[in-house]
BAFI-34292 format. One line per 3 residues: number of its first residue (from 1); their letters; for each residue x, y, z of C-alpha. Coordinates in steps of 0.5 Angstrom, whole numbers, always signed. Each point is the difference from the previous one (the first is absolute). Layout:
// BAFI-34292
NUM) A) X,Y,Z  ...
END
This chain:
// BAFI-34292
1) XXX) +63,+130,+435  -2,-5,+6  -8,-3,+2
4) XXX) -1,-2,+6  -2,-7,+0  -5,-4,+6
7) XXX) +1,-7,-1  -4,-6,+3  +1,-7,-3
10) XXX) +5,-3,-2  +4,+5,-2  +3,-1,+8
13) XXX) +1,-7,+1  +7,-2,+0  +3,-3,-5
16) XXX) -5,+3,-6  +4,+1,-5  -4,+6,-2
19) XXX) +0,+3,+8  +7,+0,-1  +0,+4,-6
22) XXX) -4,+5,+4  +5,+0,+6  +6,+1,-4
25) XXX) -4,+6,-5  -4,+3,+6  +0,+4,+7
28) XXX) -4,-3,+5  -3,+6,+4  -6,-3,+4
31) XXX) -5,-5,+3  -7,+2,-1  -7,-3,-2
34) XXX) -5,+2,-6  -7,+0,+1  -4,-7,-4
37) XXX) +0,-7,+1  +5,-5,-2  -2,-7,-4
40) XXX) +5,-6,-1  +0,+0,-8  +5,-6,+0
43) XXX) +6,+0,+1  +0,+8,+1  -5,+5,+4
46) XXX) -5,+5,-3  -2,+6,+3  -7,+3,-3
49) XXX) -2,+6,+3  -7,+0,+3  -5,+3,+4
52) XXX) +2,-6,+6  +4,+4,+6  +6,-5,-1
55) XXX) +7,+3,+0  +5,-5,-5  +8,+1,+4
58) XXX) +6,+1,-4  +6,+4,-1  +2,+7,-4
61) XXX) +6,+0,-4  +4,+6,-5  +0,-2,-6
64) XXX) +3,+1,-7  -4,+1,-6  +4,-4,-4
67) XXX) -1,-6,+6  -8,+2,+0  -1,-2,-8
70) XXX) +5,-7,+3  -7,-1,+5  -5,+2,-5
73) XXX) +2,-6,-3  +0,-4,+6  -7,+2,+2
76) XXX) -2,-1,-8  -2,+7,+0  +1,+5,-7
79) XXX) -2,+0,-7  +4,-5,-1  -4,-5,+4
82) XXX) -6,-4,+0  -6,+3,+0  -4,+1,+4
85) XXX) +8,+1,+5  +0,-6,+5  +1,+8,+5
88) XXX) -1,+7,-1  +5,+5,+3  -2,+5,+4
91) XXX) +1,+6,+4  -3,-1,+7  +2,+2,+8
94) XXX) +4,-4,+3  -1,+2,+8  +6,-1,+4
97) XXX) +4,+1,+7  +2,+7,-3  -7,+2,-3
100) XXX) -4,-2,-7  +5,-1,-5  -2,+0,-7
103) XXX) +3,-6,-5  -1,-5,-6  -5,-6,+2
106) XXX) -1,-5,-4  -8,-2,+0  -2,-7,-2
109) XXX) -4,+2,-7  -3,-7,+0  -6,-4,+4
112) XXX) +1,-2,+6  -6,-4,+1  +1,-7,+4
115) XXX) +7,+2,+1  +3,-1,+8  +0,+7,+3
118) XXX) +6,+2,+5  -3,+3,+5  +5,+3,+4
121) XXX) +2,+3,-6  +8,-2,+1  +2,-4,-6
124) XXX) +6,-3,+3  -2,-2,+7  -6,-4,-4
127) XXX) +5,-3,-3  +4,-2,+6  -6,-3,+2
130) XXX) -2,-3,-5  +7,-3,-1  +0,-2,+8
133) XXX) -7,-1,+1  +0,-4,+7  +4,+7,+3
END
């Protein structure tokens, strides 16, 4: 059985020990965008999923069940985590290129007041700012 997987955090920076894993245990399908707002947790993103006509990029990938359970771990959701889950896993529309494609999403499940919003709502580009900030 296969999922389809949009990711949007850390989960696509190189070099990622886990980003790896997704790459060997996935198929990359696609680019798109959910609709939500993007916060800087830390050292990783969180998606919240609000009324804000944001739009939070990423990209889609085929993914195993097997390889899921591996991510639920990672993004500290299940039953097996702390509660409340730092995120939830849901299933949401993923707009791309090739029409609205639905995927897992992994939402923030915790507050994020006073925490940095990412306004373009790309991760990896907020990254690369900020690694580089008089680019």
């Amino acid at each position: 059985m296969t999922h389809l997987l949009f990711v949007y955090g850390t989960l696509l920076q190189p070099g990622s020990g886990l980003a790896q894993y997704l790459i060997s245990n996935s198929t990359y399908l696609n680019t798109g965008y959910v609709k939500g707002t993007l916060y800087d947790i830390g050292e990783y993103p969180g998606l919240i999923i609000n009324e804000e006509p944001g739009r939070v990029y990423g990209s889609i990938y085929e993914i195993s069940h097997e390889a899921l359970k591996q991510i639920d771990d990672y993004e500290g959701y299940g039953p097996d985590q702390d509660e409340p889950n730092l995120y939830i896993r849901l299933m949401m529309p993923v707009e791309t290129t090739n029409g609205i494609t639905y995927a897992w999403v992994y939402v923030y499940n915790l507050s994020v007041d006073n925490l940095q919003m990412i306004s373009s709502g790309n991760y990896m580009e907020y990254i690369a700012q900020k690694k580089s900030p008089g680019l």
